[in-house]
Backbone as XML, in Angstrom:
<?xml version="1.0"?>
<chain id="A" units="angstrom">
  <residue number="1" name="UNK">
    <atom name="N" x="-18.424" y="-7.573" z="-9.386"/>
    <atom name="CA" x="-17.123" y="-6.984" z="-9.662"/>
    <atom name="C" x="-16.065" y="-7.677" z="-8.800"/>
  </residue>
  <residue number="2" name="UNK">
    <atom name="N" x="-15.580" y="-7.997" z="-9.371"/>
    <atom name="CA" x="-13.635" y="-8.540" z="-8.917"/>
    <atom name="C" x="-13.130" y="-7.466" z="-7.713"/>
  </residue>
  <residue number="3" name="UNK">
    <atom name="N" x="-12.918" y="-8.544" z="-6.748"/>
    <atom name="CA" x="-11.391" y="-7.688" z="-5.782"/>
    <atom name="C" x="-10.326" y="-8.496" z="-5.819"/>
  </residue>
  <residue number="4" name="UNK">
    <atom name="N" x="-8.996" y="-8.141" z="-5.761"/>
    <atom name="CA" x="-7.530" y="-8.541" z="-5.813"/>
    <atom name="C" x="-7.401" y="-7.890" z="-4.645"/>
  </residue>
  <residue number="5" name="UNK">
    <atom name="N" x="-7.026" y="-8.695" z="-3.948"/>
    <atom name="CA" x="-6.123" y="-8.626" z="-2.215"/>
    <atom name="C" x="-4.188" y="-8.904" z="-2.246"/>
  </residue>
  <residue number="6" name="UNK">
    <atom name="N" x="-3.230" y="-8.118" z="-2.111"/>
    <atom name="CA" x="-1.992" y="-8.066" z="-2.618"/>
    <atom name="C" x="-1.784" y="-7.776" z="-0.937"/>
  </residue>
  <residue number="7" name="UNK">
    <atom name="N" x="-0.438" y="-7.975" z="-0.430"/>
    <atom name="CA" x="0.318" y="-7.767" z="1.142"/>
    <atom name="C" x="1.670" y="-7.391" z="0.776"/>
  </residue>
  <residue number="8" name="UNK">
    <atom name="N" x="2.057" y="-6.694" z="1.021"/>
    <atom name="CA" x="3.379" y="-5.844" z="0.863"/>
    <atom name="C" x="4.415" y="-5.864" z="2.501"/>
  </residue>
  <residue number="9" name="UNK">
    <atom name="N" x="5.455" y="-5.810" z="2.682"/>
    <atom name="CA" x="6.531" y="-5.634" z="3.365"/>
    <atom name="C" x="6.636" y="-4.592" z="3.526"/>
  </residue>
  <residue number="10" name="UNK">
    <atom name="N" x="7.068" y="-3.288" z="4.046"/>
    <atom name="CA" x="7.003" y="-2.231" z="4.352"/>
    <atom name="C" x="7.954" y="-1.592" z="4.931"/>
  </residue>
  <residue number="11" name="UNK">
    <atom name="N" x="8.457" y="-0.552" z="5.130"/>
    <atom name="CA" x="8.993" y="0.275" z="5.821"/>
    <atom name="C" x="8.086" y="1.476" z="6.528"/>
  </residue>
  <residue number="12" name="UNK">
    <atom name="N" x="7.597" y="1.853" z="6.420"/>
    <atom name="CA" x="6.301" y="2.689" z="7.113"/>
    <atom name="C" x="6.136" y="2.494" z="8.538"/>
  </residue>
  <residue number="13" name="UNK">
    <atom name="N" x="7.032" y="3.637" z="9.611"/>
    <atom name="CA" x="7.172" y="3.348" z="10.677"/>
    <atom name="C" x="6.127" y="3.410" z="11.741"/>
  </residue>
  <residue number="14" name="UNK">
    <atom name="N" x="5.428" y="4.659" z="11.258"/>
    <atom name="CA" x="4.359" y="5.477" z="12.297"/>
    <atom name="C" x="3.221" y="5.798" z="11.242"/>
  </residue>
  <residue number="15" name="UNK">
    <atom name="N" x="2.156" y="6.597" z="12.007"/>
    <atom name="CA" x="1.118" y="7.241" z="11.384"/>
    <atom name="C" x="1.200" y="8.290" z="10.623"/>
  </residue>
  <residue number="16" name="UNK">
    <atom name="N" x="2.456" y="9.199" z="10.591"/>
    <atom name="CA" x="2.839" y="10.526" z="10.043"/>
    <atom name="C" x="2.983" y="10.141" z="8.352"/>
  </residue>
  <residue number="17" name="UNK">
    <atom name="N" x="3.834" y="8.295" z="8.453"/>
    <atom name="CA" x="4.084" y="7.046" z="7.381"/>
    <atom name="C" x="3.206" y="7.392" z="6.365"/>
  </residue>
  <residue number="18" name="UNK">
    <atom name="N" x="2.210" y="6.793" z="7.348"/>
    <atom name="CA" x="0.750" y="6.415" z="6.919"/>
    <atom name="C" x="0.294" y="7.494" z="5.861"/>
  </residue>
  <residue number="19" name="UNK">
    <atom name="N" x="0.171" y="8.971" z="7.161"/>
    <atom name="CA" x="-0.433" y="9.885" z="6.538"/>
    <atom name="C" x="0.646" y="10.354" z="4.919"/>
  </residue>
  <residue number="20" name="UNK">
    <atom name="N" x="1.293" y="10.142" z="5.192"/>
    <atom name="CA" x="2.559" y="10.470" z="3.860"/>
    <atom name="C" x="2.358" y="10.077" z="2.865"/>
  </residue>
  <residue number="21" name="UNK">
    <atom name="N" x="1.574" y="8.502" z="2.719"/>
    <atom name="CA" x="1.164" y="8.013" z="1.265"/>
    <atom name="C" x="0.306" y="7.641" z="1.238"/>
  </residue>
  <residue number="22" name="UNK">
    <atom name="N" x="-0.846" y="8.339" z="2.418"/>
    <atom name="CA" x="-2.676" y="8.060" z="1.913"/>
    <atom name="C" x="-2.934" y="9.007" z="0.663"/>
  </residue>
  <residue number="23" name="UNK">
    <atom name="N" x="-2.363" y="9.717" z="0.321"/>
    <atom name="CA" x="-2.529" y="10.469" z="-0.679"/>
    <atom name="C" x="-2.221" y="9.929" z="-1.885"/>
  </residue>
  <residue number="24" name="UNK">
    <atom name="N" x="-1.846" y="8.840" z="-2.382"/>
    <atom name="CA" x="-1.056" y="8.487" z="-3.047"/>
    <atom name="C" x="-2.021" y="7.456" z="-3.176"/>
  </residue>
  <residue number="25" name="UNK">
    <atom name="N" x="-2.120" y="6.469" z="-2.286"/>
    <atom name="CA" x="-3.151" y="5.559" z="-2.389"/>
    <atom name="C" x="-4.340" y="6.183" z="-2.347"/>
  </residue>
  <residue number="26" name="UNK">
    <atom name="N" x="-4.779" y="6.753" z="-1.627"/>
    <atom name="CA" x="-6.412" y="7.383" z="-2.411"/>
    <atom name="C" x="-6.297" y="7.854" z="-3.741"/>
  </residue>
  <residue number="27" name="UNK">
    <atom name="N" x="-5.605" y="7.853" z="-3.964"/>
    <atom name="CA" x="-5.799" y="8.943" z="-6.029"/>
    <atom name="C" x="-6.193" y="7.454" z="-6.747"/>
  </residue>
  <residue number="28" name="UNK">
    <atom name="N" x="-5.125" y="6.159" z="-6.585"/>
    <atom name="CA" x="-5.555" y="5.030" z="-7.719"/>
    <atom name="C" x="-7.085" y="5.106" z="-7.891"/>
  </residue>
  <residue number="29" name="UNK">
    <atom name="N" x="-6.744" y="5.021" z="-8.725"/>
    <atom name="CA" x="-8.208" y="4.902" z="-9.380"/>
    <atom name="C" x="-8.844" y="3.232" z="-9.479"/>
  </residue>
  <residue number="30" name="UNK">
    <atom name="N" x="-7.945" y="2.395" z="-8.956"/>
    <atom name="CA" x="-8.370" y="0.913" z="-9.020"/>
    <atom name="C" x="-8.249" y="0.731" z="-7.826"/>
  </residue>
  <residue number="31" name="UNK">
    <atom name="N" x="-7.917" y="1.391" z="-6.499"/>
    <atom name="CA" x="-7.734" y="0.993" z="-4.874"/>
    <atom name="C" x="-9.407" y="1.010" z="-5.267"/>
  </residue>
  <residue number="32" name="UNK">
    <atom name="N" x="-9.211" y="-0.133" z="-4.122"/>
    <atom name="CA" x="-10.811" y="-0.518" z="-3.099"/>
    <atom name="C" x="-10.857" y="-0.084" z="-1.417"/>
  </residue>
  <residue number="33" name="UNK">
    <atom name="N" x="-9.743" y="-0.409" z="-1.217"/>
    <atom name="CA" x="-9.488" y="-0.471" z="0.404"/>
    <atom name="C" x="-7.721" y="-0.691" z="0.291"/>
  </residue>
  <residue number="34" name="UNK">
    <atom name="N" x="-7.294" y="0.191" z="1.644"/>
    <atom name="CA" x="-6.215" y="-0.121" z="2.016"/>
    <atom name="C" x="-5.463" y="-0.240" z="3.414"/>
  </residue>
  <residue number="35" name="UNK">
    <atom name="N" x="-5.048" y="-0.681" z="4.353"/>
    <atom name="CA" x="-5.153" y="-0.844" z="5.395"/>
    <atom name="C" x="-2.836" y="-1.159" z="6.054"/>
  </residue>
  <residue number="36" name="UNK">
    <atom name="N" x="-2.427" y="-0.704" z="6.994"/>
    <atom name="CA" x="-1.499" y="-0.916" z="7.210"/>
    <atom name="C" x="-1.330" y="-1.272" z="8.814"/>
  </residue>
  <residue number="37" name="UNK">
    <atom name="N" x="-0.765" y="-2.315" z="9.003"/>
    <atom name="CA" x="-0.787" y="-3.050" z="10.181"/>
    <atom name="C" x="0.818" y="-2.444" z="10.898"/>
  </residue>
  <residue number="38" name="UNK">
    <atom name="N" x="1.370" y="-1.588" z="11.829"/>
    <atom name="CA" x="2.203" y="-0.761" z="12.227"/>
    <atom name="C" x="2.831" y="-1.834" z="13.089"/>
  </residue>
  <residue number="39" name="UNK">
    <atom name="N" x="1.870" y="-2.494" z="13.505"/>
    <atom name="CA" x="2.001" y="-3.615" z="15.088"/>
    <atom name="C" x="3.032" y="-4.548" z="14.791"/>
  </residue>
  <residue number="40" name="UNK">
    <atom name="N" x="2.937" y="-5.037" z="13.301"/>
    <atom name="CA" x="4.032" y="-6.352" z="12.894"/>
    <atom name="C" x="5.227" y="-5.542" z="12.720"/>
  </residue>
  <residue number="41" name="UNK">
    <atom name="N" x="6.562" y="-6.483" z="12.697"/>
    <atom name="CA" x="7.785" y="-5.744" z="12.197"/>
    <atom name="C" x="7.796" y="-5.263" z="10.692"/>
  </residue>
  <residue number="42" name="UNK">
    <atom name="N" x="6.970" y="-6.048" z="10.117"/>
    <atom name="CA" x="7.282" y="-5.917" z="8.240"/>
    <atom name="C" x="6.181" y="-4.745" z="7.723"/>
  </residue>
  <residue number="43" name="UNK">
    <atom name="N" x="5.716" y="-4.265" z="8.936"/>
    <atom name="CA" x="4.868" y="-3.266" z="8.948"/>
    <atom name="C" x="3.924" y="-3.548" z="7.512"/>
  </residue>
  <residue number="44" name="UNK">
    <atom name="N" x="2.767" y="-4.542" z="7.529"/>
    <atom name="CA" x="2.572" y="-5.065" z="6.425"/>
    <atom name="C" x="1.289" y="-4.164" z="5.542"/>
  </residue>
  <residue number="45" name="UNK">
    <atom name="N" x="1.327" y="-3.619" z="4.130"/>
    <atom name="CA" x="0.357" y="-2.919" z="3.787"/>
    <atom name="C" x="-0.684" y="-3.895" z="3.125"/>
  </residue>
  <residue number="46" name="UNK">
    <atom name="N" x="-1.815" y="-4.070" z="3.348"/>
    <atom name="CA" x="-2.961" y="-4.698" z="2.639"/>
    <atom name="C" x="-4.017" y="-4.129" z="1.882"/>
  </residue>
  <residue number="47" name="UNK">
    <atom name="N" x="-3.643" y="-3.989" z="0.357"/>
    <atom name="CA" x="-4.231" y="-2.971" z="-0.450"/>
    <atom name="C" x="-5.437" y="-4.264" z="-1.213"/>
  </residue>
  <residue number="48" name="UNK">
    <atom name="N" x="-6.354" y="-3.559" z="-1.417"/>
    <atom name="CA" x="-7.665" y="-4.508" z="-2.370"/>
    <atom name="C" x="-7.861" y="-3.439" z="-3.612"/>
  </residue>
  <residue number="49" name="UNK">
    <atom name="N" x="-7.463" y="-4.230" z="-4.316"/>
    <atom name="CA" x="-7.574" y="-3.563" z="-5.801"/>
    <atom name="C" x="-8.838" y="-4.406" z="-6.859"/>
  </residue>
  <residue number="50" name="UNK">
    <atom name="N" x="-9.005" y="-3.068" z="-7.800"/>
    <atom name="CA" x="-10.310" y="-3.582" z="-8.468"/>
    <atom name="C" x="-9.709" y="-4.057" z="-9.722"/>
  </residue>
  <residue number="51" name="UNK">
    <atom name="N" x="-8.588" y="-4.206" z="-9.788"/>
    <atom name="CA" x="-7.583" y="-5.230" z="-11.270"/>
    <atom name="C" x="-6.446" y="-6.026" z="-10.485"/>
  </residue>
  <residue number="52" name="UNK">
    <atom name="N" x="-5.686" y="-7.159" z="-11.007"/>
    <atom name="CA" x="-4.968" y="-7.476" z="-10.339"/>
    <atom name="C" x="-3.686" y="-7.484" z="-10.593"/>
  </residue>
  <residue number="53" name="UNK">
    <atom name="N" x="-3.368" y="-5.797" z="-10.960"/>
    <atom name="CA" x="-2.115" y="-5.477" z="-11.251"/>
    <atom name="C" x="-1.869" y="-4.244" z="-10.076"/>
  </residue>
  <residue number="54" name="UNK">
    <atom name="N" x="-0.979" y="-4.679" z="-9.174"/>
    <atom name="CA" x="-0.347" y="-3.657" z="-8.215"/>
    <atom name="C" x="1.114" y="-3.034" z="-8.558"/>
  </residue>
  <residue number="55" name="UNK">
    <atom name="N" x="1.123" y="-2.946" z="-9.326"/>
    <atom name="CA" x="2.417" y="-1.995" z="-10.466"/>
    <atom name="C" x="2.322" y="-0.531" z="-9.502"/>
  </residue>
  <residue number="56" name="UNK">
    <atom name="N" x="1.027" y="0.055" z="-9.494"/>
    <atom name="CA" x="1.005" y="1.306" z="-9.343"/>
    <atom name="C" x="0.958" y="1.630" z="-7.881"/>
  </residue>
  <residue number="57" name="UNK">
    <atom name="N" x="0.484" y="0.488" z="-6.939"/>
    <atom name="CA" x="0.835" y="0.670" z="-5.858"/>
    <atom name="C" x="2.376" y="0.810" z="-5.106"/>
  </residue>
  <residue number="58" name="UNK">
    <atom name="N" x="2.876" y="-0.161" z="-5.568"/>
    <atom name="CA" x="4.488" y="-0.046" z="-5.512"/>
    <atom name="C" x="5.641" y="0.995" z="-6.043"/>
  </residue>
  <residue number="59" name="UNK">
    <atom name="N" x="5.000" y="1.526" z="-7.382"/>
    <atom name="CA" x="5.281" y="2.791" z="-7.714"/>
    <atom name="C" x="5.397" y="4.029" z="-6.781"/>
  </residue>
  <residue number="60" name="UNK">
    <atom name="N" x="4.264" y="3.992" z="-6.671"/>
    <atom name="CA" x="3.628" y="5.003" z="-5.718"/>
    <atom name="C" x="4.260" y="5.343" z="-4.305"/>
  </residue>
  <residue number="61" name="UNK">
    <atom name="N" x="4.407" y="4.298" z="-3.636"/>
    <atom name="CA" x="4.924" y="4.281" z="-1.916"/>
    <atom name="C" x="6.497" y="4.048" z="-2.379"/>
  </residue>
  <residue number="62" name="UNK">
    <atom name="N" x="6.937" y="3.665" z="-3.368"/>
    <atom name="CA" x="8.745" y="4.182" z="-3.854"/>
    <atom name="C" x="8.805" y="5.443" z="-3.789"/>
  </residue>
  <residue number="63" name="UNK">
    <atom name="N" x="8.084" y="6.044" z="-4.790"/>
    <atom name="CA" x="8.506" y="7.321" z="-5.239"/>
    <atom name="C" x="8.113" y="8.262" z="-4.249"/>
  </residue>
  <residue number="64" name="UNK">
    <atom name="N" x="7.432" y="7.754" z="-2.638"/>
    <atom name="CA" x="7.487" y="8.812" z="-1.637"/>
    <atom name="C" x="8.512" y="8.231" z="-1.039"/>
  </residue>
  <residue number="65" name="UNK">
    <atom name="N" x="9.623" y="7.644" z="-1.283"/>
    <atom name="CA" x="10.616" y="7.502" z="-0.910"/>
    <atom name="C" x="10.966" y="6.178" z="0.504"/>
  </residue>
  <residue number="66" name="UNK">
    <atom name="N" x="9.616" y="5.327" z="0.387"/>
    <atom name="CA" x="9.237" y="4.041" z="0.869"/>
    <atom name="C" x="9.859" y="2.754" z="0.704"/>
  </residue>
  <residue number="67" name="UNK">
    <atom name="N" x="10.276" y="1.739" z="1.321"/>
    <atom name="CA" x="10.525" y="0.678" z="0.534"/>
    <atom name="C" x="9.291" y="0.057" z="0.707"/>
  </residue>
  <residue number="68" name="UNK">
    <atom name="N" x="9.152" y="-1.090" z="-0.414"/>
    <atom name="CA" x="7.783" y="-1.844" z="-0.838"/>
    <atom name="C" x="8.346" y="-3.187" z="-1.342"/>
  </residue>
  <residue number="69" name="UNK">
    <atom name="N" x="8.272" y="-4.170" z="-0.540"/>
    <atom name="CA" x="8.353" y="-5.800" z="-0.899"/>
    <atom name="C" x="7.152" y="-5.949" z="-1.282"/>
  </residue>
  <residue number="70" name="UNK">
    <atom name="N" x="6.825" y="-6.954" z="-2.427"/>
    <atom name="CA" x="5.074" y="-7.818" z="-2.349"/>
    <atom name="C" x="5.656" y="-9.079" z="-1.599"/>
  </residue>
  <residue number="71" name="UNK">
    <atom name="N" x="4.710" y="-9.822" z="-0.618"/>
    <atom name="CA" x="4.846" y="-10.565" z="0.085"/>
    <atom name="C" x="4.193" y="-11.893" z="-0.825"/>
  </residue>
</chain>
């Protein structure tokens, strides 16, 4: 089975961030893994998806009111 590895730009300041749209990312039904690095400035999200359409990831961390670059 296929993984797609995608890196996003971020706004996601802290862990409270984090906790705000693990919910959001656990529901896809095509996430594999997702991981957010707090340490860089671009606070970068690294999602592994099992298709290689991240439409719904970016959706998703908008509409909790996030900004989301793909890198």
């Amino acid at each position: 089975m296929s993984e797609f590895t995608f890196k996003f730009k971020t706004n996601l300041q802290c862990k409270n961030c984090v906790a705000r749209v693990s919910p959001v990312l656990n529901s896809l039904e095509e996430m594999k893994d997702w991981s957010v690095d707090l340490e860089t400035s671009d606070k970068i999200l690294t999602v592994k998806l099992a298709i290689p359409d991240y439409r719904n990831v970016v959706e998703g961390i908008r509409r909790m009111g996030f900004v989301i670059d793909y890198l």
